[in-house]
N, C-alpha and C positions, 0 to 999 in steps of 0.2 A: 411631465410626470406620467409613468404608462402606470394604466390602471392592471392589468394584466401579466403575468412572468413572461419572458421570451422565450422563443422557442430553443434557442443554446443555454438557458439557465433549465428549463422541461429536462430535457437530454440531459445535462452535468448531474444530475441529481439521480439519474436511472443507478448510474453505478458507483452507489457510495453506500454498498451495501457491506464490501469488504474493502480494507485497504491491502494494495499492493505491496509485496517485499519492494524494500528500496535498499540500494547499494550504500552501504555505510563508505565509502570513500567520494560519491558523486552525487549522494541522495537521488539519483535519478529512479523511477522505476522500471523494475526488471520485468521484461518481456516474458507471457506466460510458456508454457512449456518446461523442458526441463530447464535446469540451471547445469553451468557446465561450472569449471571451478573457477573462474573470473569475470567481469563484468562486463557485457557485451559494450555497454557504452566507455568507460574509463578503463579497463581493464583492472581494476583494482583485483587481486588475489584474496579472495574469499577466506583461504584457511593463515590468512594474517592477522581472524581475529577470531576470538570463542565466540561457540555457538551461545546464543542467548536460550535456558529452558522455556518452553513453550510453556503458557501458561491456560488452564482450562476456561471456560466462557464459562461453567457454572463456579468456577469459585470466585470469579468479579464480583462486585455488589452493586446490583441497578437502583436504578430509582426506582421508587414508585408513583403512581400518579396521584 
C-alpha cells in the first residue's frame, strides 16, 4: 500500500481543469488548434451532426460547501 500519490497520478490531475472536445464518432480527443471539418483520428464528418448550444458556466448550479 503506498502511503503517497505517484508521480503519473501528481501530473494526470494538472490538466482536469477543462475537458477536451471529443469526436462524437470515435470519442477520441481532438487535438488543440484549429478543427478542420473532420476528425483527425476517424475522419468522422463534423457537419453530419447539430451543433450542440453551448451552455454558460454561470447558469450551472454548484454546489456549495
Amino acid at each position: 500500500v503506498r502511503s503517497r500519490p505517484s508521480v503519473s497520478a501528481a501530473t494526470a490531475r494538472v490538466g482536469a481543469g477543462r475537458a477536451r472536445p471529443r469526436c462524437p464518432g470515435c470519442t477520441l480527443e481532438l487535438p488543440r488548434g484549429r478543427r478542420g471539418e473532420s476528425c483527425v483520428w476517424c475522419g468522422f464528418v463534423f457537419a453530419a451532426v447539430a451543433r450542440r448550444p453551448r451552455t454558460s458556466a454561470a447558469k450551472t448550479a454548484r454546489k456549495t460547501r
